[in-house]
C-alpha positions as CSV (number, residue, x, y, z in Angstrom):
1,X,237.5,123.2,156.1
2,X,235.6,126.4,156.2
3,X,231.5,126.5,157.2
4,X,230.4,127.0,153.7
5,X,232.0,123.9,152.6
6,X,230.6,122.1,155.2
7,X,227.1,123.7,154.6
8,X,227.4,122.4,150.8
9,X,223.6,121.9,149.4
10,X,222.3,124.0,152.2
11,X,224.2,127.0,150.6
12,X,222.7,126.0,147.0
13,X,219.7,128.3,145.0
14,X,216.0,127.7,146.3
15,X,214.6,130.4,144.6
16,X,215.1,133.4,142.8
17,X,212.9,136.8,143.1
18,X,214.2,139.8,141.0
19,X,217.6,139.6,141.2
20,X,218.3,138.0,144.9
21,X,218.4,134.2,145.3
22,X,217.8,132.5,148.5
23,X,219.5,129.5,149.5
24,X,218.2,126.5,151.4
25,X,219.7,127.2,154.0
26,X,218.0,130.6,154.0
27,X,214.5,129.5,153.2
28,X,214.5,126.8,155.8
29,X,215.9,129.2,158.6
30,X,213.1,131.8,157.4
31,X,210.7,129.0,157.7
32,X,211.4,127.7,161.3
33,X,210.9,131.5,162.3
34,X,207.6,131.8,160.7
35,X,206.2,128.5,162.5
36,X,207.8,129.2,165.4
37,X,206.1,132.4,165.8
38,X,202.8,130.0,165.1
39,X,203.6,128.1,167.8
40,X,204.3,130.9,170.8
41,X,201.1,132.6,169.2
42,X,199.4,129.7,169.9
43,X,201.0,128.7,173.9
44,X,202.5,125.6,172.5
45,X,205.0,123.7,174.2
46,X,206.9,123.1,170.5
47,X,208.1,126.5,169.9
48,X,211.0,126.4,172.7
49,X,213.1,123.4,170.7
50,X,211.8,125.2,166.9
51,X,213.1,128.4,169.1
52,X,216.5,126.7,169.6
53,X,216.6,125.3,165.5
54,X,215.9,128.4,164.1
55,X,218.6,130.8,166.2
56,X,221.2,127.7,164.7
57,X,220.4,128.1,161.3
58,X,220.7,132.3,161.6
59,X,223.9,131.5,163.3
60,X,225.5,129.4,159.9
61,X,223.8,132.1,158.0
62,X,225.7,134.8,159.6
63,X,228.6,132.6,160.4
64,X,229.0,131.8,156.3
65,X,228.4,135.7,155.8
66,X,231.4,136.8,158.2
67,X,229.1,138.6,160.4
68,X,230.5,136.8,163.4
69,X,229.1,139.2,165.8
70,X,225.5,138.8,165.0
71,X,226.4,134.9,164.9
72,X,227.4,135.0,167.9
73,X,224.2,136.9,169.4
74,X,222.1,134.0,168.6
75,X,223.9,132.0,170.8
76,X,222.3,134.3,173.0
77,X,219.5,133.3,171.6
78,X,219.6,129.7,171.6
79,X,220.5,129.9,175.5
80,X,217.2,131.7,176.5
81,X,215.0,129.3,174.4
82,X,216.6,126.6,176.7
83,X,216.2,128.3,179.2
84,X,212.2,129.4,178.6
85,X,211.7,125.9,177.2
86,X,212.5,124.5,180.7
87,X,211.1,127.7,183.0
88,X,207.8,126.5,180.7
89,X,207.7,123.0,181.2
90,X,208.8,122.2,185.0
91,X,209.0,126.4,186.5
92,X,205.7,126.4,187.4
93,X,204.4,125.8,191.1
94,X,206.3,122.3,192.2
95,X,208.2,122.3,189.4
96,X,204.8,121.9,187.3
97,X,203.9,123.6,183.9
98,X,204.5,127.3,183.9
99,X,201.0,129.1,183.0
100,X,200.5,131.7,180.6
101,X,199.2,134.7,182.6
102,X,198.6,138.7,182.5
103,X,201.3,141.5,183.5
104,X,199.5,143.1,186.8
105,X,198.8,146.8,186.2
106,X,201.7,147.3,189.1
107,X,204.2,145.8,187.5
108,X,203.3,146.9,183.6
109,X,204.5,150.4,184.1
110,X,207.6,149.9,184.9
């Protein structure tokens, strides 16, 4: 059974605009990126798992497309936003919250 089977009404129409249509799929996974962009803009705690969704949907995305590469890059992806999610909650000074703080002049440059 191949991914775009198993997608089914994700891989359906949303929209049209001109000539391109844009499937659920698509709209949803363009959607987590534009909240979760929201959310790190904002220093909340709820963009690392939306940061972990929306690599997963780009990953069917390419996956169904054949671009198996790029798919595979956001696994890359996914990993770091794991990995940031729990540097931010428990990496902090006695495995407290991680703060949000300035680059030191020292260190920018390089």
């Amino acid at each position: 059974m191949s991914l775009a089977m198993l997608l089914g009404p994700l891989n359906t129409t949303a929209f049209t605009v001109g000539h391109t249509t844009f499937s659920w799929l698509q709209t949803i996974g363009f959607a987590t990126g534009v909240l979760n962009v929201w959310l790190v803009a904002r220093q909340n705690l709820w963009n690392w798992p939306l940061g972990i969704v929306h690599p997963f949907l780009q990953m069917l995305i390419y996956g169904t497309a054949g671009l198996f590469a790029d798919s595979g890059l956001q696994a890359i992806y996914i990993l770091m936003n794991a990995y940031g999610w729990w540097a931010w909650a428990f990496g902090g000074k006695a495995h407290g919250a991680l703060g949000v703080s300035r680059t030191p002049k020292r260190t920018a440059w390089m």
